[in-house]
N, C-alpha and C positions, 0 to 999 in steps of 0.2 A: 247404583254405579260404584264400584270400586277405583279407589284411590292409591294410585301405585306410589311408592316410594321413590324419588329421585335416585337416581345409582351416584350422583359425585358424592352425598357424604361418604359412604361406604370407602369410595377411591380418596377420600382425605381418609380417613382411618387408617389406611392401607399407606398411603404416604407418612401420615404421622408415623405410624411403627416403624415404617422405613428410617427416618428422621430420626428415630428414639435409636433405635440399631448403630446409624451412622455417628451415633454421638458419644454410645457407649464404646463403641471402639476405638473414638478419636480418645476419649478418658482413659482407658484401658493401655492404650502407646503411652499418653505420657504420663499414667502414673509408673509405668516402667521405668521409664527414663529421669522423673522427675519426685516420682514418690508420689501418697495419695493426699499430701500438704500444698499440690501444685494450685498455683492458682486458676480461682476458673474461668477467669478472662483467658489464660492462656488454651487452656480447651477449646473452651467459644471461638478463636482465634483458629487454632488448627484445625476446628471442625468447619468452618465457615459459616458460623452462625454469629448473631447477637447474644449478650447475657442473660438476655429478657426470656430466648429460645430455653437455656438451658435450665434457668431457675425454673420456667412453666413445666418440664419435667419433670424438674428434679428439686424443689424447693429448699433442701440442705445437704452440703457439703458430706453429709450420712447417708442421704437417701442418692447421691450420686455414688458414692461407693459401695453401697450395697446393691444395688441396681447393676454398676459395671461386675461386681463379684458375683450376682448370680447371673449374668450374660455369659460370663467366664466357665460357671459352673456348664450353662450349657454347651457351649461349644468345647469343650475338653468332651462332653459326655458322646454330643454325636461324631465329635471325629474318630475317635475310637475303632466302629462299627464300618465307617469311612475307609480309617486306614488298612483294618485288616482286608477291606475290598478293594485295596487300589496298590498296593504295596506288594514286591516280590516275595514277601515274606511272613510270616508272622514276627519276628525278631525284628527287623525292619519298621514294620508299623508299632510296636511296641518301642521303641526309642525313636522315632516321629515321635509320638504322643508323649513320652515324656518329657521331648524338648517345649510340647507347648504345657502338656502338667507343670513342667520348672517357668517358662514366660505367668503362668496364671498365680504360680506360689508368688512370683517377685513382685506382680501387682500386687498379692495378699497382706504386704508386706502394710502397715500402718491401720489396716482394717480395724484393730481393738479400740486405739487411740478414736481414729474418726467416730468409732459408734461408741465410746463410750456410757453414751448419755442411753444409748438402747442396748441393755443388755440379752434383752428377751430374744430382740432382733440379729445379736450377737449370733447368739446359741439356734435360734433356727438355720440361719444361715450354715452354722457347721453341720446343723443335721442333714440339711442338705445336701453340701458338698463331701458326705460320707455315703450319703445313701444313692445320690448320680454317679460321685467318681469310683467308689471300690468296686462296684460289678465291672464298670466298664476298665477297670485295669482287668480285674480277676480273668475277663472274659479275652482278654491280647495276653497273660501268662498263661492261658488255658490252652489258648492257640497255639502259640509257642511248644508247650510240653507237647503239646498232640504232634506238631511236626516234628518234634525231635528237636528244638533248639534250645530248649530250656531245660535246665535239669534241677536247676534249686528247687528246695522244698520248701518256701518261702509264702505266707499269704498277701494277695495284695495290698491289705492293710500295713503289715509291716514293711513291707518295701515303702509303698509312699508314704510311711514315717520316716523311713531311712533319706528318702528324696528331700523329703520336708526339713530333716535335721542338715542337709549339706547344705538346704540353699540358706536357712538361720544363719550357717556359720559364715555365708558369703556377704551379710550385711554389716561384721565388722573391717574394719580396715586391713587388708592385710594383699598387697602387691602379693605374694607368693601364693596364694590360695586360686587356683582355679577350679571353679565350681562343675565348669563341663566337663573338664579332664575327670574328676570328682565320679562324677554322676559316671562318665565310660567304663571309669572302672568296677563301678558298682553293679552294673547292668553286664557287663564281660563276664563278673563271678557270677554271676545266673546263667551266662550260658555253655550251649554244651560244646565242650573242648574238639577244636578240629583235629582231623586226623591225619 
């Protein structure tokens, strides 16, 4: 006789993930709003969990921001492919995506500090978010140039350097710096002039 397997663990696995999901997003808001030094009562708080929930995940302050930064990494990678299927445009979805590429840089913001102590984990982490996010830019200016919206001769790399360097400059203090306006105009010189 064969002994079949229960099907709830599987449906706790499938809610854990869910739970692990719900949590990295709740982290991901407020390290925006609060930076990646927030406390993590206050996560636990805005996610609706206990402390107890989050440390079982995440057991350091490291491993909670490496974990929301490659949640981050993925969701920039599939909205991409998203956008250019859902968007009147390729120009259109290519600035969607970079408003959430600039929300993911602003989380990114404290990533060295927190991981200090894991360098290794540092540097994969960026190999990462090189290797998910430049195809999927490459592939929204690819779209772009094909429909005729783009005419810079720009690689994705350097642009989301360029991205990368406005939002640095948005972490100093300065009332006159607007980082959107910023980014509009940068993404406007790539595209192709109306007539």
């Amino acid at each position: 006789m064969v002994e079949r397997t229960p099907a709830v663990p599987a449906a706790k696995r499938a809610d854990a993930r869910r739970n692990e999901q719900t949590l990295l997003d709740v982290a991901a808001s407020v390290f925006v709003t609060q930076g990646v030094d927030a406390p993590v009562r206050q996560i636990a708080t805005a996610a609706g969990v206990g402390m107890g929930t989050i440390y079982r995940h995440f057991p350091t302050r490291a491993d909670l921001v490496a974990a929301v930064y490659r949640h981050q990494i993925d969701a920039c990678a599939e909205a991409g492919p998203a956008l250019l299927a859902s968007e009147p445009s390729p120009f259109t979805a290519l600035r969607r995506w970079v408003d959430l590429f600039v929300e993911f840089l602003v989380t990114k913001h404290g990533l060295a500090a927190a991981m200090r102590s894991d360098p290794d984990n540092f540097t994969a982490l960026h190999t990462l978010f090189l290797d998910r996010l430049v195809p999927v830019f490459d592939s929204l200016l690819t779209a772009g140039r094909d429909a005729g919206e783009i005419t810079a001769d720009v690689s994705a790399y350097q642009l989301m350097r360029a991205i990368g360097d406005l939002c640095a400059g948005a972490e100093m203090p300065d009332p006159d710096y607007q980082l959107n306006r910023t980014i509009d105009l940068l993404l406007d010189g790539c595209r192709t002039p109306h007539r």
